[in-house]
C-alpha positions as CSV (number, residue, x, y, z in Angstrom):
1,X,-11.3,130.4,21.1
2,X,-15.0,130.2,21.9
3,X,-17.3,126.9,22.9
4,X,-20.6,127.9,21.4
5,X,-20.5,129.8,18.3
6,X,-23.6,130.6,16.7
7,X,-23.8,131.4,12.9
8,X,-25.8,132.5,10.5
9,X,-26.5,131.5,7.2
10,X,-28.6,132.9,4.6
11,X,-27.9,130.9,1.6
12,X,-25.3,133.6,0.1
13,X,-21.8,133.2,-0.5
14,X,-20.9,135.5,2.2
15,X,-22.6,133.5,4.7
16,X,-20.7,130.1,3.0
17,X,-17.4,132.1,3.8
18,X,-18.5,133.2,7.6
19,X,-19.4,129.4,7.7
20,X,-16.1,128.5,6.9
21,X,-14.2,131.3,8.8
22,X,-15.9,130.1,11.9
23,X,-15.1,126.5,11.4
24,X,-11.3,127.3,10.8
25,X,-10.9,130.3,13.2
26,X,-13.4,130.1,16.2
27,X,-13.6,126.4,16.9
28,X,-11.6,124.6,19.6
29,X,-11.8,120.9,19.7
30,X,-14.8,120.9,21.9
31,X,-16.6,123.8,20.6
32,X,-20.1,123.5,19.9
33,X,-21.2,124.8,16.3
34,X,-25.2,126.1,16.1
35,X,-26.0,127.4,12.4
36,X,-29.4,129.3,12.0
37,X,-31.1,130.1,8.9
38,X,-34.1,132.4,9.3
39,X,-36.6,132.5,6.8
40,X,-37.2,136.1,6.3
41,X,-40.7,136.6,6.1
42,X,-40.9,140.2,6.0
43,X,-39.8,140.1,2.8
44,X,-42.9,138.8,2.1
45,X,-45.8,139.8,3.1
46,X,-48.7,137.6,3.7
47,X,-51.7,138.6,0.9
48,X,-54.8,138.4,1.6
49,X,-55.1,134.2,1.9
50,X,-59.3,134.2,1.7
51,X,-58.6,135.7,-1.8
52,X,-59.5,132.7,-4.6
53,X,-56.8,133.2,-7.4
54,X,-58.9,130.8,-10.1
55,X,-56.8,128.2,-9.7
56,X,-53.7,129.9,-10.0
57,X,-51.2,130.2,-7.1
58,X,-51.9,132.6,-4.9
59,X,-49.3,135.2,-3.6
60,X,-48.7,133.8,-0.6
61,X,-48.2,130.6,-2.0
62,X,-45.4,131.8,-4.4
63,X,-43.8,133.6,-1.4
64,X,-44.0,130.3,0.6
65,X,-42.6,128.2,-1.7
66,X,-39.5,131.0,-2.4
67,X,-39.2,131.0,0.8
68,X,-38.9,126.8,1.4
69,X,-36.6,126.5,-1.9
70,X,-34.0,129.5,-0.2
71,X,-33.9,127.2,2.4
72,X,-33.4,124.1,1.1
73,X,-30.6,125.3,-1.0
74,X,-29.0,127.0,2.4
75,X,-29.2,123.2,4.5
76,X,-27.5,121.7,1.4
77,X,-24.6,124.5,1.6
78,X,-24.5,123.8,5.3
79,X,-24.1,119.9,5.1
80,X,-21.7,120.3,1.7
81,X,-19.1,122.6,4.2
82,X,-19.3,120.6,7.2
83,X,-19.1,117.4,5.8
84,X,-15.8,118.9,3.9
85,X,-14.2,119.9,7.4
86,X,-15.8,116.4,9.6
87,X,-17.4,119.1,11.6
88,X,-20.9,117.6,13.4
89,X,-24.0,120.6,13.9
90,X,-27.1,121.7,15.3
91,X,-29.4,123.2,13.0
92,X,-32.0,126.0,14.1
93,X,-34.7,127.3,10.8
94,X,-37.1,129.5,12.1
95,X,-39.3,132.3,10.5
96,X,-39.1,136.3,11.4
97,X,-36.8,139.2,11.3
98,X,-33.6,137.7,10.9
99,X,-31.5,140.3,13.0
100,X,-34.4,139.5,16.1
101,X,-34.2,136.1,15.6
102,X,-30.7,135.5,15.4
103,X,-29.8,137.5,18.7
104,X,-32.6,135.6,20.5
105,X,-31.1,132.6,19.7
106,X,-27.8,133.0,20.7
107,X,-28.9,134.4,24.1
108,X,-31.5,131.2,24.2
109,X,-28.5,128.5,23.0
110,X,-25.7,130.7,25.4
111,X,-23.5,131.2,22.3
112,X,-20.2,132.9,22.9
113,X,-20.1,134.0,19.7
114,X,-22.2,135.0,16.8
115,X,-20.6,134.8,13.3
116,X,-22.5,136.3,10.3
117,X,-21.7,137.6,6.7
118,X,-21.6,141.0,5.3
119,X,-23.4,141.1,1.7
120,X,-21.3,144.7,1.1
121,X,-24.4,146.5,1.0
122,X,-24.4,150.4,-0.5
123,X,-25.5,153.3,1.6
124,X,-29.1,152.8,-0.6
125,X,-29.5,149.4,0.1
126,X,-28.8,149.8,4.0
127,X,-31.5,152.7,4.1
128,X,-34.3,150.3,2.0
129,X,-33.4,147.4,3.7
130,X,-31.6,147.5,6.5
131,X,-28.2,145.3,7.2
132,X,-29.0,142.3,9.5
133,X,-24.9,141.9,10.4
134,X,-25.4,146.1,11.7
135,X,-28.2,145.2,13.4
136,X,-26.8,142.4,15.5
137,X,-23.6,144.4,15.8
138,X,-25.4,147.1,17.6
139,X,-28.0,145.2,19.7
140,X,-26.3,142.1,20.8
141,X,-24.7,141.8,24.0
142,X,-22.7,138.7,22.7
143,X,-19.9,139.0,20.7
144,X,-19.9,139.3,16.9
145,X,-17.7,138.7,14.1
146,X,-18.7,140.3,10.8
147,X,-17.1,138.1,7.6
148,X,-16.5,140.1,4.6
């Protein structure tokens, strides 16, 4: 068992079910449980914000506010699991690339254990995008555990 798992959570229903697994599988009684959502914001990139859009939302602003509602809905999926198992957390939300971010924070936190979905990318997607649970498995020194 491990005493400082760090997981991440993205809102999907992959992450929900690495949430779970880790609450279930990794945790001893004593175990501390850190969940990070990262707000991806190189999906996004910032346009130009001097730009005046004539009243309408600007770009940016659209992106922003995407951004804030992923979010919400990922804390409310958080509190809805681990209010179901009794299970108390610390909650990290930060802004970046998410497979950066999460392996600095589990180094910063000294997590045992980092616990993150696989959405079951295809070959195309992984080549467009990237995989953030590939990335983590190949450049973290901490142990992972890749839910699918």
């Amino acid at each position: 068992m491990f005493s400082k798992i760090l997981v991440a959570c993205d809102g999907s229903l992959q992450s929900e079910k690495a949430l779970i697994t880790a609450i279930d599988g990794c945790m001893k009684e004593d175990s501390e449980l850190h969940i990070v959502h990262i707000m991806n914001i190189n999906t996004f990139s910032a346009i130009d914000t001097e730009t005046s859009y004539g009243g309408a939302e600007s770009p940016h602003d659209i992106s922003r506010k995407f951004l804030e509602k992923g979010r919400d809905e990922t804390v409310n999926m958080i509190d809805r699991v681990c209010s179901e198992k009794n299970v108390i957390y610390t909650l990290h939300v930060d802004g970046g690339s998410p497979g950066h971010a999460i392996i600095d924070l589990a180094s910063k936190i000294g997590a045992d254990l980092i616990v993150i979905g696989s959405t079951g990318k295809g070959l195309a997607g992984r080549l467009i995008i990237g995989s953030v649970s590939g990335y983590i498995s190949a450049h973290s020194r901490i142990s992972t555990m890749i839910v699918r």
